[in-house]
PyMOL Python script that loads the backbone (N, CA, C, O; Angstrom):
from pymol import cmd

cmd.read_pdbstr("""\
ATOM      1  N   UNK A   1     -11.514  21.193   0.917  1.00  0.00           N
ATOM      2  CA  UNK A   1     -10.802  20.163   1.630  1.00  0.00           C
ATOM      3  C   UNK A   1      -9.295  20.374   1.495  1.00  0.00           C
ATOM      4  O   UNK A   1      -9.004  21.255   0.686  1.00  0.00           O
ATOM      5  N   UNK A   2      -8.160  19.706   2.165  1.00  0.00           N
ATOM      6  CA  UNK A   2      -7.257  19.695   2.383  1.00  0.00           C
ATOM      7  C   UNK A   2      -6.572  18.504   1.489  1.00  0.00           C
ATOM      8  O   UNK A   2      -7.202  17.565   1.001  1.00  0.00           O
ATOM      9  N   UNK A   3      -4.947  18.756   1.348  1.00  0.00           N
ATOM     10  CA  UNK A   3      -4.441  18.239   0.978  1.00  0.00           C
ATOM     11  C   UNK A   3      -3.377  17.713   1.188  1.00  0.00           C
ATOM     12  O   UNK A   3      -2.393  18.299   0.735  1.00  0.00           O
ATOM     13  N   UNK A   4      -3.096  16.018   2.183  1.00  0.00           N
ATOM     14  CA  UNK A   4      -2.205  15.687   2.936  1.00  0.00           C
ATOM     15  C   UNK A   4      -1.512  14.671   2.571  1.00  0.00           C
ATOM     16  O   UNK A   4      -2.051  13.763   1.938  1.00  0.00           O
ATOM     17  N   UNK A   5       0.092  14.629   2.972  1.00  0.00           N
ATOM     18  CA  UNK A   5       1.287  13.739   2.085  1.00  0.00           C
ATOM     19  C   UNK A   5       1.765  13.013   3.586  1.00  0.00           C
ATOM     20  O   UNK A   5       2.311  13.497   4.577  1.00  0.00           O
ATOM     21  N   UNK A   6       1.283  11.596   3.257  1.00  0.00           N
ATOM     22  CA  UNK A   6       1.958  10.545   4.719  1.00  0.00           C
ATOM     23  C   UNK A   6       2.665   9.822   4.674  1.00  0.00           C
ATOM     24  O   UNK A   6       2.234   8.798   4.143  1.00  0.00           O
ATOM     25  N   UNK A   7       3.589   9.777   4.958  1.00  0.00           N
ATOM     26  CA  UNK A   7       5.016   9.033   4.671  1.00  0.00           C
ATOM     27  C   UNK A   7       4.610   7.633   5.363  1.00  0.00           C
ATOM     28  O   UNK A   7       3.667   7.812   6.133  1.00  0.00           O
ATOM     29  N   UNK A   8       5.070   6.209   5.314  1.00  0.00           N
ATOM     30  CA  UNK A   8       4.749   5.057   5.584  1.00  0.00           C
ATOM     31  C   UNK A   8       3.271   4.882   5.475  1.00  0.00           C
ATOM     32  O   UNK A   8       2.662   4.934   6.543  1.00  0.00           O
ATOM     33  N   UNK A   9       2.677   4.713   4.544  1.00  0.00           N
ATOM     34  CA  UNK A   9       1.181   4.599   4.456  1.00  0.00           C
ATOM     35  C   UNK A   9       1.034   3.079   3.889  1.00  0.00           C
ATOM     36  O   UNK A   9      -0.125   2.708   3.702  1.00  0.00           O
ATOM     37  N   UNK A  10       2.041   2.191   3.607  1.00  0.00           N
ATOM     38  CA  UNK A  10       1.446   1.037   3.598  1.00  0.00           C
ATOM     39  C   UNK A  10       1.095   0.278   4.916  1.00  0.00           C
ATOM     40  O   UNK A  10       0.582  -0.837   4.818  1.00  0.00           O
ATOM     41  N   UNK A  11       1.221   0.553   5.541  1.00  0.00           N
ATOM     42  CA  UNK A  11       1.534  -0.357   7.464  1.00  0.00           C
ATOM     43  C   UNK A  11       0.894   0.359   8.030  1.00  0.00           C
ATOM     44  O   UNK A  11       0.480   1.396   7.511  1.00  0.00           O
ATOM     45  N   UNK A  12       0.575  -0.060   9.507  1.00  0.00           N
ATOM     46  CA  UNK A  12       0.439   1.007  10.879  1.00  0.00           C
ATOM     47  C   UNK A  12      -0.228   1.684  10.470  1.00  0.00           C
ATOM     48  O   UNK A  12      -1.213   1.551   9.743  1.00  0.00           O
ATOM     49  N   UNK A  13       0.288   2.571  10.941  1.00  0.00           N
ATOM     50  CA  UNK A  13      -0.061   3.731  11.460  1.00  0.00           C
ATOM     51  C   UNK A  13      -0.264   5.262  10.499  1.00  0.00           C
ATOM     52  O   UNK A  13      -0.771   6.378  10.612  1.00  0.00           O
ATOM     53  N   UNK A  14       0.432   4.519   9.619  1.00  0.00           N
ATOM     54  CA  UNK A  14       0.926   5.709   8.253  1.00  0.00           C
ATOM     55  C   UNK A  14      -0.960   5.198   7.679  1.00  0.00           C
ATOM     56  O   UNK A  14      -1.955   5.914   7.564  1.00  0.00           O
ATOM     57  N   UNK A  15      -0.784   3.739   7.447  1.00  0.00           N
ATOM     58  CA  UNK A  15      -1.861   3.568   6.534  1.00  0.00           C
ATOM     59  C   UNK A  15      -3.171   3.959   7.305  1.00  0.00           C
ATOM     60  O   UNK A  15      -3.943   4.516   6.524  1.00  0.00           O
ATOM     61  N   UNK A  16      -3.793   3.832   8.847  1.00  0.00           N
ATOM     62  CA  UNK A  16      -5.022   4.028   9.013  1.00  0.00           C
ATOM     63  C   UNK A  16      -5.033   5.755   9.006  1.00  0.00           C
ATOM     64  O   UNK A  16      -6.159   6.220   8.831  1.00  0.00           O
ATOM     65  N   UNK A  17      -3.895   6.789   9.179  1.00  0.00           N
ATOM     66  CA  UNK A  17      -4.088   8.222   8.744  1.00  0.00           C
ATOM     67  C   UNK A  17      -4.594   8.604   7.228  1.00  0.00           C
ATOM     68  O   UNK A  17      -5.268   9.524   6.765  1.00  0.00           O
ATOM     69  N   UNK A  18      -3.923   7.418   6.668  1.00  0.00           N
ATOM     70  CA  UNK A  18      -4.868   7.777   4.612  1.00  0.00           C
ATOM     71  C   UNK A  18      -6.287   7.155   5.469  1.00  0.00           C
ATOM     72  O   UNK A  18      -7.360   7.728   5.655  1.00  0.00           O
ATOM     73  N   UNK A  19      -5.997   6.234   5.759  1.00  0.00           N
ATOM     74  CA  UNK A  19      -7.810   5.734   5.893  1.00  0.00           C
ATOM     75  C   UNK A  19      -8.625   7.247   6.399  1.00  0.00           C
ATOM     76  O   UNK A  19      -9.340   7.930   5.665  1.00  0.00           O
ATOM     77  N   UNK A  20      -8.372   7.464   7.503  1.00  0.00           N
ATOM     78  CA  UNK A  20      -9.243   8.397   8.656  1.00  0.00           C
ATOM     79  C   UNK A  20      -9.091   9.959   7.777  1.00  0.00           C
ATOM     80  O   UNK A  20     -10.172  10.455   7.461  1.00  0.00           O
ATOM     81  N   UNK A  21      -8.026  10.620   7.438  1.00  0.00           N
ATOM     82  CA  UNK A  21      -8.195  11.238   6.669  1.00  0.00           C
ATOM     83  C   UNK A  21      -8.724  11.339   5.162  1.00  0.00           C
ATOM     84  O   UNK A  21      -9.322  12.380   4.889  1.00  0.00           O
ATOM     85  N   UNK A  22      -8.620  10.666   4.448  1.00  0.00           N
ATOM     86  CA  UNK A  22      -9.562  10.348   3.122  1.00  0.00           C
ATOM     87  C   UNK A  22     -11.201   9.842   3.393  1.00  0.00           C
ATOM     88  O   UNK A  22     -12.130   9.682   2.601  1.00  0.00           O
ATOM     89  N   UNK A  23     -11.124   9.706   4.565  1.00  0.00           N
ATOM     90  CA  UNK A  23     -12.898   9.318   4.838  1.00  0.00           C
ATOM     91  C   UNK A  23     -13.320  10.993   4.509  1.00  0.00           C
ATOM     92  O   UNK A  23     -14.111  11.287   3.613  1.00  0.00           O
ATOM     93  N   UNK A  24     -12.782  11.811   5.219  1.00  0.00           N
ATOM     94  CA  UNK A  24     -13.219  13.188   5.588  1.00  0.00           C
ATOM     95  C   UNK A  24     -12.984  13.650   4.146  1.00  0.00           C
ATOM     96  O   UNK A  24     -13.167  14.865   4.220  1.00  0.00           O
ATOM     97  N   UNK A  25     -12.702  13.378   2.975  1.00  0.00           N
ATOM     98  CA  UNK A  25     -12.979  14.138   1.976  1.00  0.00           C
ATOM     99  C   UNK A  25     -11.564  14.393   1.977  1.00  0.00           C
ATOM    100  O   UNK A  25     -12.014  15.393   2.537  1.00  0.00           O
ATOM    101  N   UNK A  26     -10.895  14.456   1.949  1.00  0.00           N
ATOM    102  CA  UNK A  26      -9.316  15.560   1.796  1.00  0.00           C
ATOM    103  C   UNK A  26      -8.467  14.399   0.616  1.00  0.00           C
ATOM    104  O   UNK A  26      -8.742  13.256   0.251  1.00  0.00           O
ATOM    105  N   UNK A  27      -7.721  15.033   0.394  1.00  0.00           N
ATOM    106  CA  UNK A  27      -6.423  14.459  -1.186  1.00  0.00           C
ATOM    107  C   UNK A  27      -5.694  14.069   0.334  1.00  0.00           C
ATOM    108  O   UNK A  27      -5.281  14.649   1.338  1.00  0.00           O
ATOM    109  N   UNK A  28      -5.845  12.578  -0.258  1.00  0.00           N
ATOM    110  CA  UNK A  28      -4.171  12.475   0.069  1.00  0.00           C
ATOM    111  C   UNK A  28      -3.132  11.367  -0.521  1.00  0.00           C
ATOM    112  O   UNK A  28      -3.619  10.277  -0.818  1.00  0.00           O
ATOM    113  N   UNK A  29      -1.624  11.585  -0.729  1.00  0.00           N
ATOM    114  CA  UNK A  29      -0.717  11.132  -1.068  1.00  0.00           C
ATOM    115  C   UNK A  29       0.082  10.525  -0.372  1.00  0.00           C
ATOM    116  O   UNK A  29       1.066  10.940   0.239  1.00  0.00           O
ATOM    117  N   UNK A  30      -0.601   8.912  -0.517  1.00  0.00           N
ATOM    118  CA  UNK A  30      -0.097   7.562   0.715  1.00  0.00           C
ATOM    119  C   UNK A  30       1.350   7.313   0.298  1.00  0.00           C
ATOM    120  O   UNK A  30       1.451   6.678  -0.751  1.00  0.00           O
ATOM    121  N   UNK A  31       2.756   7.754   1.021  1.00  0.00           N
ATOM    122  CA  UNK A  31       3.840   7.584   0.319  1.00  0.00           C
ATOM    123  C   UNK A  31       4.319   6.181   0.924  1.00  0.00           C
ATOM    124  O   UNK A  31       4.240   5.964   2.133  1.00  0.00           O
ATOM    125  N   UNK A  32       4.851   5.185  -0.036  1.00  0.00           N
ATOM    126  CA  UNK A  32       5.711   4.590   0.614  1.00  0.00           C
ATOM    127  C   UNK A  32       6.671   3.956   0.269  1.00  0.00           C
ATOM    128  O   UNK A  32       6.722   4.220  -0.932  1.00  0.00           O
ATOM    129  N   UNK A  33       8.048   2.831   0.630  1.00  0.00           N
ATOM    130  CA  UNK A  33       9.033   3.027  -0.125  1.00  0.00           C
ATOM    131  C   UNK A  33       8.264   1.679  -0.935  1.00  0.00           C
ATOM    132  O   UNK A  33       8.648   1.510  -2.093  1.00  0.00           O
ATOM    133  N   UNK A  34       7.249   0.747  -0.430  1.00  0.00           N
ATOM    134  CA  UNK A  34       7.252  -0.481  -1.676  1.00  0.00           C
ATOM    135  C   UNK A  34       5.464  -0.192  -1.610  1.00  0.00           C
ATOM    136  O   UNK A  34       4.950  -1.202  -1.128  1.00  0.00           O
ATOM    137  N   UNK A  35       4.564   0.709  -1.897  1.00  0.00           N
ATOM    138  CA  UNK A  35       2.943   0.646  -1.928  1.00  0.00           C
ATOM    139  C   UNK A  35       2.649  -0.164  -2.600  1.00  0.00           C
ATOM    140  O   UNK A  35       1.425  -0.281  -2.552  1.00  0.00           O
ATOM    141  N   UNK A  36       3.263  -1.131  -3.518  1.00  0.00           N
ATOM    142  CA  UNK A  36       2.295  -2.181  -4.238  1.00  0.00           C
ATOM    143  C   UNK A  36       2.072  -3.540  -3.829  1.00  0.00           C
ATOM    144  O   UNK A  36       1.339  -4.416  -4.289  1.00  0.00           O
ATOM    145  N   UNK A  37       3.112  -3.509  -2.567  1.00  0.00           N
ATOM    146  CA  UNK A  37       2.694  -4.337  -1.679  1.00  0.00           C
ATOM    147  C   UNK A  37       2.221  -4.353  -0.543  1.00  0.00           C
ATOM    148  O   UNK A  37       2.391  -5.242   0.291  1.00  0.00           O
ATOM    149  N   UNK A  38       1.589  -3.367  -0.421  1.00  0.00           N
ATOM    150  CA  UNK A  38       0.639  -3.541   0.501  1.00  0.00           C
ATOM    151  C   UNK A  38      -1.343  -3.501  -0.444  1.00  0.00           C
ATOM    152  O   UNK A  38      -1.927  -2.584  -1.020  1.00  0.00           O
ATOM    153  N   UNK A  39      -1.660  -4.627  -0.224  1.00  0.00           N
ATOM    154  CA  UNK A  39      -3.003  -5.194  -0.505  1.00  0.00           C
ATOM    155  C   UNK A  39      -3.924  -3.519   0.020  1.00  0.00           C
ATOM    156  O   UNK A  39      -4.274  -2.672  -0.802  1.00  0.00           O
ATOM    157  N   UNK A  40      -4.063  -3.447   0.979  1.00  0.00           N
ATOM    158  CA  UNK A  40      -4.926  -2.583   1.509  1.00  0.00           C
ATOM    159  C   UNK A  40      -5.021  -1.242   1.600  1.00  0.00           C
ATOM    160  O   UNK A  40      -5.952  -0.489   1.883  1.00  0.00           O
ATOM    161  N   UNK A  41      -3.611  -1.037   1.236  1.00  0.00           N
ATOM    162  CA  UNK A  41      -3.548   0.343   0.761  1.00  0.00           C
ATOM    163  C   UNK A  41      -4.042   0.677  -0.726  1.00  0.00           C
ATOM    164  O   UNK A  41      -4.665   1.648  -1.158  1.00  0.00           O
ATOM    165  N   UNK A  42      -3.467  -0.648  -1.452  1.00  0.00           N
ATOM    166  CA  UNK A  42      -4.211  -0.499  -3.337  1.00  0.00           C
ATOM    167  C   UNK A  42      -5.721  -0.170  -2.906  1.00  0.00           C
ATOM    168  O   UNK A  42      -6.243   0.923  -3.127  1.00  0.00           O
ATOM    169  N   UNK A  43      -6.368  -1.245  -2.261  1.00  0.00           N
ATOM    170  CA  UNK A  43      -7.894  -0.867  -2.216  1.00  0.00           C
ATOM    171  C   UNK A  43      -8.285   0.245  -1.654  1.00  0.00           C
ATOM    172  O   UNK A  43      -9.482   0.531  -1.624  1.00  0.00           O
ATOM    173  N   UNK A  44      -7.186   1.173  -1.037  1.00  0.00           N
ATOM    174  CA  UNK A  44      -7.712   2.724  -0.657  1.00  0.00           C
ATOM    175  C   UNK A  44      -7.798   3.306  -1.558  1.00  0.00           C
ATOM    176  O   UNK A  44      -8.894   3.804  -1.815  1.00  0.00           O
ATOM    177  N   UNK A  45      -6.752   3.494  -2.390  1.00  0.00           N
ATOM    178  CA  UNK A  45      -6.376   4.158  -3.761  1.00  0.00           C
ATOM    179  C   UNK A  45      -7.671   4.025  -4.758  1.00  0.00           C
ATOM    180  O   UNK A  45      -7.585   4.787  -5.721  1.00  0.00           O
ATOM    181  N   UNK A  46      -8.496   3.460  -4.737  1.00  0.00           N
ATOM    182  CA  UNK A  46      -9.813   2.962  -5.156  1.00  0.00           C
ATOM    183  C   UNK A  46     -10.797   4.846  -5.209  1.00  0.00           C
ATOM    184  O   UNK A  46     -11.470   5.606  -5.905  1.00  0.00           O
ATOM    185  N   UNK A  47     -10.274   4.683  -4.134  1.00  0.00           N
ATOM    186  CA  UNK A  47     -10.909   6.131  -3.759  1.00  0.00           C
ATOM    187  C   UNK A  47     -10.326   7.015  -4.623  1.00  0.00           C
ATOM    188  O   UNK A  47      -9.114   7.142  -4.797  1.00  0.00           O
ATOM    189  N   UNK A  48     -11.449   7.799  -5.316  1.00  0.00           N
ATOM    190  CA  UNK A  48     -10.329   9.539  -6.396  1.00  0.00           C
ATOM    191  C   UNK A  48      -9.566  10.179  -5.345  1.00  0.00           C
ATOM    192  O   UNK A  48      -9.122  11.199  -5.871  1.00  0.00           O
ATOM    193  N   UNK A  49      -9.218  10.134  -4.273  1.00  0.00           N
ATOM    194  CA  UNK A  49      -8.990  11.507  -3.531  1.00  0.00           C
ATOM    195  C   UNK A  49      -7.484  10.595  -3.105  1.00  0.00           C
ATOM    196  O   UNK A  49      -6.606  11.458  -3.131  1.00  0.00           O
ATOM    197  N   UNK A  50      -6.927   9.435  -2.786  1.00  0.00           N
ATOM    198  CA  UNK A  50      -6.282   8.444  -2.520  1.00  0.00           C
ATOM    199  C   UNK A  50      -5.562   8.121  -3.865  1.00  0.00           C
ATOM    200  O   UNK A  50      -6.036   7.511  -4.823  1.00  0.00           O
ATOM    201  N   UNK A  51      -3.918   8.830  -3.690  1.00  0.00           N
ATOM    202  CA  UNK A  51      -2.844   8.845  -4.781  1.00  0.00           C
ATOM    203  C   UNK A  51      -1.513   7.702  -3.845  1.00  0.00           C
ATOM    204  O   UNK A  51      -1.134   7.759  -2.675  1.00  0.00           O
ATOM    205  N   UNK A  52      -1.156   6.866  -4.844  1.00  0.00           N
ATOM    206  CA  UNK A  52      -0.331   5.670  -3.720  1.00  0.00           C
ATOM    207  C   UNK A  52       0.971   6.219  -4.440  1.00  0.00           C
ATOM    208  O   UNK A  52       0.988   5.931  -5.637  1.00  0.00           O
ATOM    209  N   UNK A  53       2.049   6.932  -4.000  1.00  0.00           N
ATOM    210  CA  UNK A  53       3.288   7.080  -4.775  1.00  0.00           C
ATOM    211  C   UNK A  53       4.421   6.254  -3.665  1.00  0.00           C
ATOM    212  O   UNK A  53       4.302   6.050  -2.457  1.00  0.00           O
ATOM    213  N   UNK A  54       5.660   5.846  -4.717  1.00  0.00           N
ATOM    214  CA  UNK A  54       6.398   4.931  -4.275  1.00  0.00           C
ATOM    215  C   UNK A  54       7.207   6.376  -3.790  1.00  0.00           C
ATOM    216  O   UNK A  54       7.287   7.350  -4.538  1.00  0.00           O
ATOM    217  N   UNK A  55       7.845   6.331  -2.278  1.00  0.00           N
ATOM    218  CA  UNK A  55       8.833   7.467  -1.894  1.00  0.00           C
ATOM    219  C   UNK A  55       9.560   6.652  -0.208  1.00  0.00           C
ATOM    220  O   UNK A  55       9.078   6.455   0.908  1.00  0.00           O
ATOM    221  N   UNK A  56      10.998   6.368  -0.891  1.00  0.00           N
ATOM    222  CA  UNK A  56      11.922   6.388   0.387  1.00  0.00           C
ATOM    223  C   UNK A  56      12.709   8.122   0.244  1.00  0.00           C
ATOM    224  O   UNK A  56      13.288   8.752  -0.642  1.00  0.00           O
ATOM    225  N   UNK A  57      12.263   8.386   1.828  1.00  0.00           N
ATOM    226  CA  UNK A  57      12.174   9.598   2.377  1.00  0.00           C
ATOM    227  C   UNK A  57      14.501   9.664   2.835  1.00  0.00           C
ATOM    228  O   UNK A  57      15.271  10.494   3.319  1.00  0.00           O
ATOM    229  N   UNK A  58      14.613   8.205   2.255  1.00  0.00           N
ATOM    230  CA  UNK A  58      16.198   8.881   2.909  1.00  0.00           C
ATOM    231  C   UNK A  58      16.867   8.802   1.630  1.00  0.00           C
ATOM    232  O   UNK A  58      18.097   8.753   1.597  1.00  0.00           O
ATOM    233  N   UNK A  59      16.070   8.782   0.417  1.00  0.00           N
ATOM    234  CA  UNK A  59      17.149   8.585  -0.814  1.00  0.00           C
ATOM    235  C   UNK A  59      16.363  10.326  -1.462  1.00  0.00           C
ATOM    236  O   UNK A  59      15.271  10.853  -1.246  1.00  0.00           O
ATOM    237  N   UNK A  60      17.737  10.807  -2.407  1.00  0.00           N
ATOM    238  CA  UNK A  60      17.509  12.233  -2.444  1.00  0.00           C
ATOM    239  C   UNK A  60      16.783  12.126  -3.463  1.00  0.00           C
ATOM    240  O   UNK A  60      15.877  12.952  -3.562  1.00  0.00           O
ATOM    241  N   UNK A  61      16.924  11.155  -4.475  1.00  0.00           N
ATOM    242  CA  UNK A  61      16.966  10.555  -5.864  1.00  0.00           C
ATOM    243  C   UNK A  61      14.936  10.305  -6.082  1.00  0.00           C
ATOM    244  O   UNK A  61      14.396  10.396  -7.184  1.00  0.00           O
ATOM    245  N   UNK A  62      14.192  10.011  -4.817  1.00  0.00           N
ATOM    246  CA  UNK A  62      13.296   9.385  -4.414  1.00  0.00           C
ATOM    247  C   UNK A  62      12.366  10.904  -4.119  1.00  0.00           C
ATOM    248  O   UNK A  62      11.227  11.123  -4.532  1.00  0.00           O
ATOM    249  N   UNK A  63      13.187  11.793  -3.327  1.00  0.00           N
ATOM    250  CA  UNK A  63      12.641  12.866  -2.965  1.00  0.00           C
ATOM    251  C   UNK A  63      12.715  14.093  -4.354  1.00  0.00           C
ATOM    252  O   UNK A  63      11.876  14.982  -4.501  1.00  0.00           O
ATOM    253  N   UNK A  64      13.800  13.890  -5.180  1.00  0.00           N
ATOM    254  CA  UNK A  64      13.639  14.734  -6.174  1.00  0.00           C
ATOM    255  C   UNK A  64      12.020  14.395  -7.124  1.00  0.00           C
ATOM    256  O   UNK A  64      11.249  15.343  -7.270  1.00  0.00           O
ATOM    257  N   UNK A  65      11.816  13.630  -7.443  1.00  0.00           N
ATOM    258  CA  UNK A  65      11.384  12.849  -8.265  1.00  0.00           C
ATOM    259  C   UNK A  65       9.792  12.808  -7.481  1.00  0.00           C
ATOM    260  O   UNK A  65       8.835  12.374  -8.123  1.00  0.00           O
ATOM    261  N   UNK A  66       9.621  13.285  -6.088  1.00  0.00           N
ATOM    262  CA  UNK A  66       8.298  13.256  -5.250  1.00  0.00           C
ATOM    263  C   UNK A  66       8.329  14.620  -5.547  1.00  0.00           C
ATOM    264  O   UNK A  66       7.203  14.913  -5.950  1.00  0.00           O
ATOM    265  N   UNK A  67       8.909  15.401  -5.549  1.00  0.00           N
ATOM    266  CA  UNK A  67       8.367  17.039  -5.979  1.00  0.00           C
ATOM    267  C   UNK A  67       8.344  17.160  -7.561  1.00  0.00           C
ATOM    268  O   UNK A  67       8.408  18.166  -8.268  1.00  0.00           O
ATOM    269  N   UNK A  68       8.267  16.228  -7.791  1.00  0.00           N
ATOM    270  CA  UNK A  68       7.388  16.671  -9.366  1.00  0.00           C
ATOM    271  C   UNK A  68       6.346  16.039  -9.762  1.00  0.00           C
ATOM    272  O   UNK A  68       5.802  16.289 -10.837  1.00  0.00           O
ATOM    273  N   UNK A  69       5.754  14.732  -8.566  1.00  0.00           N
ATOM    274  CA  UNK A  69       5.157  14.313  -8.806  1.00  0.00           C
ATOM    275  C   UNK A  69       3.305  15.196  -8.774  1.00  0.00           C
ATOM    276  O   UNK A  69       2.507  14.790  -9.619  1.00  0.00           O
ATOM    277  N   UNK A  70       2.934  16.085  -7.989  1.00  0.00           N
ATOM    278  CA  UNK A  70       2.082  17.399  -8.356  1.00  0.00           C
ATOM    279  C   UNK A  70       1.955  17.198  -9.748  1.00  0.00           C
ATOM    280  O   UNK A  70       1.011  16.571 -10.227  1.00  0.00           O
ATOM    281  N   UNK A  71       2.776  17.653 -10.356  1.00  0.00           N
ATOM    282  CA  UNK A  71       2.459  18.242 -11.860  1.00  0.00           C
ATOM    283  C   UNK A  71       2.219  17.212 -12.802  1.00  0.00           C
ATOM    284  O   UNK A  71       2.063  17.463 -13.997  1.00  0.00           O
ATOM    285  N   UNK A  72       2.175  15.864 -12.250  1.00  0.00           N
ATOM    286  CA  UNK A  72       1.543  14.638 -12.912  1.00  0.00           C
ATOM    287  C   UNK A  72       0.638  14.577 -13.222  1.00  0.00           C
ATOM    288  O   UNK A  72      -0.087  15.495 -12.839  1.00  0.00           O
ATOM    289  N   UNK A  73       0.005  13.521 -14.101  1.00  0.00           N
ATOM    290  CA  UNK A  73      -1.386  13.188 -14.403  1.00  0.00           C
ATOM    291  C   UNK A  73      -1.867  12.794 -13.567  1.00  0.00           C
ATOM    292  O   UNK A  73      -0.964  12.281 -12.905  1.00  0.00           O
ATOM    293  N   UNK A  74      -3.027  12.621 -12.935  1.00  0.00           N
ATOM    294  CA  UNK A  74      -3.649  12.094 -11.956  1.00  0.00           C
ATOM    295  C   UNK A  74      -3.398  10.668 -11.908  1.00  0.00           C
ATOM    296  O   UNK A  74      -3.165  10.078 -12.963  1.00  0.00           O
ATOM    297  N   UNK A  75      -3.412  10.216 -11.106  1.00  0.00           N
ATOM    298  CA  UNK A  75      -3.553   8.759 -10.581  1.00  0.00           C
ATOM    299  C   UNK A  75      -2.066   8.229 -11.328  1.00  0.00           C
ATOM    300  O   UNK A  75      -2.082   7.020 -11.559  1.00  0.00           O
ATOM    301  N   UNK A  76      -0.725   8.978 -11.759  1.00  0.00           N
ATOM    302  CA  UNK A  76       0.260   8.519 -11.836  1.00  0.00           C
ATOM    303  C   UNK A  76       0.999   7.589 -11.181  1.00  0.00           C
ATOM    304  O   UNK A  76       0.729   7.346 -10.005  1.00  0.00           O
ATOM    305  N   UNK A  77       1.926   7.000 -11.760  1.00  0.00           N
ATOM    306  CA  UNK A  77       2.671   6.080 -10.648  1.00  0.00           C
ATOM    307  C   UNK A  77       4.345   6.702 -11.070  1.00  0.00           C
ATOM    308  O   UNK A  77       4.967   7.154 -12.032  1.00  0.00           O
ATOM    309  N   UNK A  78       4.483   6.439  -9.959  1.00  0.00           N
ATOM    310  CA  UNK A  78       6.373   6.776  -9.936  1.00  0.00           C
ATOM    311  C   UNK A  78       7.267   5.513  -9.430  1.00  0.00           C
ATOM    312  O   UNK A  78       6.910   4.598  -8.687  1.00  0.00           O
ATOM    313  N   UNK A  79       8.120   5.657  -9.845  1.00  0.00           N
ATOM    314  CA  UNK A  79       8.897   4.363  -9.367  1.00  0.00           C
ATOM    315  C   UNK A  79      10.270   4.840  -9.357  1.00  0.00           C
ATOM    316  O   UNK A  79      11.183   4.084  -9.026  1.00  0.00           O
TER     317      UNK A  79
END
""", "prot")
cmd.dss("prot")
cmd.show_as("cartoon", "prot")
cmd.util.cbc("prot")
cmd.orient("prot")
C-alpha cells in the first residue's frame, strides 16, 4: 500500500480524501493546522493506518518540524 500526506484533513474535502483513501488500506497523514478539533477526523485516527499531525503549511517553523515527524514513534503528536 501507499503512503499519503493531505493537507486540510480536518474539513471538506481534505477530510473525506483520509476517509476514501484509508478505506483502501494506504498510511495516511491527515495534516492540519488545529486536528483536535475536528471530532471526526479523531475518530478516523482510530484506524492504525490514520496519523492526525498538527501542520500550517505557510509557517516554516510548522513545516520544519513535519519533516521529522517520519522518524517518530507511531501515533505521535506534534504541536
Amino acid at each position: 500500500m501507499s503512503i499519503y500526506v493531505i493537507t486540510g484533513a480536518s474539513r471538506g474535502i481534505g477530510l473525506e480524501f483520509v476517509r476514501q483513501i484509508s478505506s483502501k488500506g494506504n498510511t495516511v497523514f491527515a495534516c492540519a493546522r488545529n486536528p483536535d478539533q475536528s471530532e471526526e477526523l479523531r475518530q478516523l485516527t482510530d484506524n492504525k493506518s490514520v496519523y492526525s499531525v498538527k501542520l500550517d503549511v505557510t509557517c516554516d517553523r510548522s513545516l520544519k518540524l513535519f519533516k521529522k515527524f517520519p522518524s517518530m514513534p507511531r501515533k505521535a503528536s506534534m504541536s
